[in-house]
N, C-alpha and C positions, 0 to 999 in steps of 0.2 A: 595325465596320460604320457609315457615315453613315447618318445621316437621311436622304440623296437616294437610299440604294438599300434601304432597307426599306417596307415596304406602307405606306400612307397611315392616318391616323386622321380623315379628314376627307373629304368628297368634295366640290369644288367646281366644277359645273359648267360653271362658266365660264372654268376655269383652262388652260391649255397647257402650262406651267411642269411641267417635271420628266415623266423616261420613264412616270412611274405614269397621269400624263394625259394622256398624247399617248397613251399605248397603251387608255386608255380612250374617247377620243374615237373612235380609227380602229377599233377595235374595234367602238362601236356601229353606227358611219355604213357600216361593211360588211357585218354581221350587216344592216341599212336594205337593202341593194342586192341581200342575197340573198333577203329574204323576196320583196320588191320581184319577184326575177328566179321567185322559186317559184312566188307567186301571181299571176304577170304575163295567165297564161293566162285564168284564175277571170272575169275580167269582160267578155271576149271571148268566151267560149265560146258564144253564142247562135249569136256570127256563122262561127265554128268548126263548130258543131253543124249548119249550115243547107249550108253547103255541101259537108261532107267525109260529107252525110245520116246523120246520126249517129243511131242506136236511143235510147229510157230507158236500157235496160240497156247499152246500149256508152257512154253518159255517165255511167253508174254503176259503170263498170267504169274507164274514164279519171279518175275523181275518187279511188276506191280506190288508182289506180295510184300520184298524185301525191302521196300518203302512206304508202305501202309502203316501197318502198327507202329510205326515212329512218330504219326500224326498226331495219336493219341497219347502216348506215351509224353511227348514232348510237351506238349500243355499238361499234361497230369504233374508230369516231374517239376515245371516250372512253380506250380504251388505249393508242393511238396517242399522242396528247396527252400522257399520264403518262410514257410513256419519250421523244419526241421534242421535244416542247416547241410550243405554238401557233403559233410565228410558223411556221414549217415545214412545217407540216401544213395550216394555214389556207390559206398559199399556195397547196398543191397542191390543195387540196379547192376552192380558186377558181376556179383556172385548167380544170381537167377538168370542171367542173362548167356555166362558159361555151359548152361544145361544142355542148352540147344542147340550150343555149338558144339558141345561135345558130341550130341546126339544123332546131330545129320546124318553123319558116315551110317548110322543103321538104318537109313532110308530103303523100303523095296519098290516104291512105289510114287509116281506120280503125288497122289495125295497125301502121302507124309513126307514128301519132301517141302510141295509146298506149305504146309502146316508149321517143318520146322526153320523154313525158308522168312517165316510170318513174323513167328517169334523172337527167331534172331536179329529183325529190323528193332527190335526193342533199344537195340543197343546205342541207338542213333539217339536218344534221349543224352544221353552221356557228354553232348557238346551243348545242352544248356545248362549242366551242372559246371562244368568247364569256363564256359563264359563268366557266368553269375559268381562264382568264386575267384575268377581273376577278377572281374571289377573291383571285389573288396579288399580283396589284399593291394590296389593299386590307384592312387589321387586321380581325381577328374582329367588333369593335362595329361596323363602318361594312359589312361583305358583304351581309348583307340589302336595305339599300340599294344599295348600288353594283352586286349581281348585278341587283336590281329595275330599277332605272334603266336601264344597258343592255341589256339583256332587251324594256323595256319600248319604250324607243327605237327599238331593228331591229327589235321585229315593228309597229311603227308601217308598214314597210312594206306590210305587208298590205292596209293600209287606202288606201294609197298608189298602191298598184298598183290598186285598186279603181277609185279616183278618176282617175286620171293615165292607165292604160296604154289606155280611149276614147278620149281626147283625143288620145294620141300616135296610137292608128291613122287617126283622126278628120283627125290635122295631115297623116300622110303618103298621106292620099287628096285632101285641098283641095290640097297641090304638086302632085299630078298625079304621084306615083311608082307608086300602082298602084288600082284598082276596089277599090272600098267591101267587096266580100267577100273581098279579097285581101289589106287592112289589117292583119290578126292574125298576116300573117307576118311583114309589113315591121316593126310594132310591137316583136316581139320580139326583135330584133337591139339593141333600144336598151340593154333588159337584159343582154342578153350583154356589151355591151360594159363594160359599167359594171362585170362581175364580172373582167373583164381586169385595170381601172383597179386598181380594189380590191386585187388580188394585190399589185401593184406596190410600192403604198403602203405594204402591211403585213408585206411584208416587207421593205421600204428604212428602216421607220417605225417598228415596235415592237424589243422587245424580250421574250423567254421571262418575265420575272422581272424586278426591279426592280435586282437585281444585274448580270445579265448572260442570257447565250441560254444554255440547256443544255450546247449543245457546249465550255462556254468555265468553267463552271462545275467544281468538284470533286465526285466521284461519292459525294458525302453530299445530305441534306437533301431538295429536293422531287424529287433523281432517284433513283430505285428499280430494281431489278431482281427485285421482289417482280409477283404476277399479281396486279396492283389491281384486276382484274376477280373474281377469286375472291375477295378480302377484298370487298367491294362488296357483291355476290353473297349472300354468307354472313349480313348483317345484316338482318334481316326487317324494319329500319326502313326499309330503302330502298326493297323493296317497297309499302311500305303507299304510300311516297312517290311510287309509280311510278303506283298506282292513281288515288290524290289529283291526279296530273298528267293521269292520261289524262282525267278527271270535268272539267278546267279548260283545259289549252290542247286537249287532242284535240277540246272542242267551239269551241274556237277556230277550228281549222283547219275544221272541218264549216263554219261560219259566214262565214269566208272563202271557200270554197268552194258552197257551196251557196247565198246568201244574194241574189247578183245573180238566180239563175236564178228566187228564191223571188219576189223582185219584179216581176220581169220577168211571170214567167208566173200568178203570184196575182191581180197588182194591175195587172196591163196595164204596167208603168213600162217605160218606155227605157232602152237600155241607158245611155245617160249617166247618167241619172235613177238607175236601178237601180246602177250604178256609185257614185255620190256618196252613197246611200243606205249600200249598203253600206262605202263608207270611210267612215264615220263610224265604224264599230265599231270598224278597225284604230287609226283616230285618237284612239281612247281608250288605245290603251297610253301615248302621251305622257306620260298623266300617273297612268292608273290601277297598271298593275304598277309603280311607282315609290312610288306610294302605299302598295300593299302591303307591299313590301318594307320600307319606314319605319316601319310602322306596329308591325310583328311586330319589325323589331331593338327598338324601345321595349318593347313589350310580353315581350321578349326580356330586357331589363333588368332588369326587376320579377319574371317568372315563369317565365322561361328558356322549353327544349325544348317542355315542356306547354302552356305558354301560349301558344305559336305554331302550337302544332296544334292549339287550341282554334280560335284565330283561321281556322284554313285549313277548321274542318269548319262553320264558321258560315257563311264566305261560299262554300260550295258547297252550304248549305240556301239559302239565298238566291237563288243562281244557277238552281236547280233550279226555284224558283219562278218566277223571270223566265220563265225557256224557257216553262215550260208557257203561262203569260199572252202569252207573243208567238204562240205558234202559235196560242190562240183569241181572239186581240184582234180580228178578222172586219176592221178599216181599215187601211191603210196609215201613218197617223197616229200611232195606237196601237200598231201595230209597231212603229217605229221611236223611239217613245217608252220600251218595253217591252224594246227591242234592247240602246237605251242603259242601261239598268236593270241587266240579266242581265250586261252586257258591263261593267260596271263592277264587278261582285261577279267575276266569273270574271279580269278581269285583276291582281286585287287577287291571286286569290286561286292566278294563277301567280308573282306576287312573293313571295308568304307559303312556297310551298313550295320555292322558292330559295333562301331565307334559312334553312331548315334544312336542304337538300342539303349545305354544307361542313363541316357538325357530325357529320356520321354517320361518317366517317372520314378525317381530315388526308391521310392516307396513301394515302388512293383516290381525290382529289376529282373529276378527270378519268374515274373509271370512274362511279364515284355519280351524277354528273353526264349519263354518256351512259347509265345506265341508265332512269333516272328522265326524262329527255328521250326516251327510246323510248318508254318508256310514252305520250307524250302522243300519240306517234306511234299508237301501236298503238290507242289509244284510237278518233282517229279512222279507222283502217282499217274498223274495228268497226262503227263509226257509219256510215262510209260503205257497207258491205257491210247495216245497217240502213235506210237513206235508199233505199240498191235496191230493199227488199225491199216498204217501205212506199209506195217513190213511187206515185203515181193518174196513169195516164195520159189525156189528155183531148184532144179536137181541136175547135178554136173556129174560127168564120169571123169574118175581121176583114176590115176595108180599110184597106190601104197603096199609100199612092201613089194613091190613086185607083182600086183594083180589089179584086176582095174576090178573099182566099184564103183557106186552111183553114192552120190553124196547129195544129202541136203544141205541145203543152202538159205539164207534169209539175207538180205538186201537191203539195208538200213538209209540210202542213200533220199529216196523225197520223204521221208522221215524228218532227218539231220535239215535238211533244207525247211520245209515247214517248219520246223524249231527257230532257223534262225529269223526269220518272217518274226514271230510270237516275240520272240527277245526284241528285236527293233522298234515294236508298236510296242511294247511295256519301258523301251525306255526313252520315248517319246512322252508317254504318260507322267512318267516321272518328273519329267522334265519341267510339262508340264504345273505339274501338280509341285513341285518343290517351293515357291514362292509360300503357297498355301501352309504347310508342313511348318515353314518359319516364322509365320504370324504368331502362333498360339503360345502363351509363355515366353516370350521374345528376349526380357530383360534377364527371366531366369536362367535360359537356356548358356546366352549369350556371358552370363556370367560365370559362370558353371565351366563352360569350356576354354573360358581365358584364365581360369584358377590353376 
């Protein structure tokens, strides 16, 4: 076996050279297009919500939606992935997943928004195809990193779509293509299309394996005919890892989600304003879950398994603390100062539990991977079925345009607070529970990570 078809010990980001970084680049910059296409909605939705007269509770029930079908999908893709290989699977989870982004903008109606609000969460599967194909292209010492890194890179869309998908409805209303409340449909085609593009490239572009694609390989080594699902399944470290996930990206997705509206209707912002506001948060994955993921392979080094789940139950006491101080910070200032706080512990501290997802079993990484990715799902369906329950609904008269109207309003504020409560008592658990986590397979683990 060459050096050019075995996993990398190095990860250089700026390199193209060789299948292991061409398929890391397109890798990330597509996982980029799908959070991009998932959260495209999240900073339109005022102007969504105003005209399709949307309830609290039917935008608490649309936010729920666009985190559901990811649960499922994410465990499905996770076994799929281990027998078929990612270049294949990614494809088709692109291609089908465009339909409904392209689709939205034809919405009239409450029920087919949330319908195609459902399907578009599909997309969310798309970061355990990402993961599980960086593992392989990348040696045990360097995974942490390199799943961190692009992990951290695609959900930068989040932030992205925040920031960017105003502008885009904002551009295709100054051409004169359609009225200002009619932007949120036009806008979303732009997504769609870009999840086309993506397919394309990734499957003209990567490769299964550093070796070769699945099909082309001998039925030894990373292909199984074993239920990776049920080995997975069966190791309660994954679980624990599954909780750890929902306690750090599930409040991700809440934050992506809920965090324009929180602006918007707290602090009076616009939605550009509320928009840019909230990309800032996504904009920290750039360099936050990259940093995590670096931080734990070193600390990986020296203390192996244990020391990385030390590391992952610190910065979700941390994080828990954030929350609570953003939702009683009372300025906008202070929020967003306090946003970046919490958002810099919690993205560390989804690199940190990536970096021990392909230690738990070689043999399953694509199921461990899509389980432990549901969880962050399920996390925030949770939160958002909390966000429901908590919202305050309020009606304020403002003037716009030069006439006063009465405005609905929602109030996310002991919402964000009970959240941060839940994160502190889960990463107390953690804490807890991490001695336990590094019993089991101790030599192998410990060896594995010092390789």
């Amino acid at each position: 076996m060459t050096a050019t078809s075995t996993p990398l010990t190095k990860l250089n980001i700026f390199s193209l050279k060789g299948v292991q970084m061409k398929t890391f680049h397109i890798t990330w910059l597509t996982f980029f297009f799908c959070f991009f296409a998932w959260f495209g909605m999240a900073p339109l939705m005022k102007i969504a919500r105003e005209q399709l007269h949307l309830t609290k509770d039917q935008v608490g029930n649309i936010q729920i939606a666009s985190v559901s079908a990811t649960i499922i999908a994410r465990l499905l893709i996770g076994r799929l992935v281990d027998q078929f290989g990612p270049k294949l699977v990614y494809t088709w989870l692109l291609v089908l997943c465009a339909i409904p982004v392209l689709l939205i903008g034809t919405s009239q109606s409450y029920t087919s928004f949330l319908l195609f609000r459902l399907a578009i969460g599909v997309i969310g599967a798309s970061f355990v195809i990402t993961q599980f194909h960086t593992s392989i292209m990348f040696a045990p010492v360097i995974k942490g990193t390199a799943n961190a890194t692009a992990g951290g890179f695609g959900n930068a869309g989040g932030g992205a779509a925040n920031l960017f998908m105003p502008l885009i409805a904002s551009g295709f209303t100054a051409l004169g293509f359609c009225s200002a409340a009619d932007s949120w449909r036009f806008a979303m085609i732009v997504p769609g299309l870009m999840l086309l593009l993506c397919a394309v490239l990734y499957y003209k572009y990567t490769l299964d394996t550093p070796r070769g694609d699945f099909k082309d390989l001998p039925d030894e080594g990373l292909k199984t005919k074993q239920n990776t699902f049920l080995i997975a399944a069966k190791d309660y470290r994954t679980w624990i890892l599954t909780v750890a996930y929902a306690a750090c990206f599930g409040v991700e997705i809440t934050v992506d989600n809920f965090a324009p509206i929180f602006f918007t209707d707290s602090f009076g912002a616009t939605i550009a304003v509320a928009g840019m506001v909230a990309g800032i948060f996504g904009w920290i994955n750039v360099f936050a879950r990259p940093l995590g993921g670096i931080v734990a392979d070193q600390i990986g080094k020296s203390y192996g398994f244990n020391g990385k789940t030390m590391l992952l139950a610190i910065l979700l006491l941390i994080e828990g603390v954030g929350i609570i101080w953003f939702a009683k910070s009372g300025s906008i200032g202070m929020c967003i100062f306090m946003m970046f706080v919490f958002g810099l512990s919690l993205k560390m501290a989804n690199g940190a539990t990536y970096s021990l997802v392909p230690f738990i079993n070689p043999l399953a990484v694509g199921s461990v991977a899509g389980i432990v990715g549901a969880g962050g799902n399920i996390g925030a369906m949770l939160i958002a079925f909390m966000f429901k329950a908590k919202a305050v609904h309020a009606s304020k008269t403002i003037t716009e345009n030069g006439a006063t109207v009465a405005k609905d309003l929602i109030d996310y504020t002991a919402a964000f607070t009970l959240l941060g409560f839940i994160i502190l008592g889960i990463g107390i658990a953690v804490l807890i529970f991490r001695t336990v986590m590094a019993q089991k397979r101790v030599g192998i683990d410990e060896l594995a990570l010092s390789n």
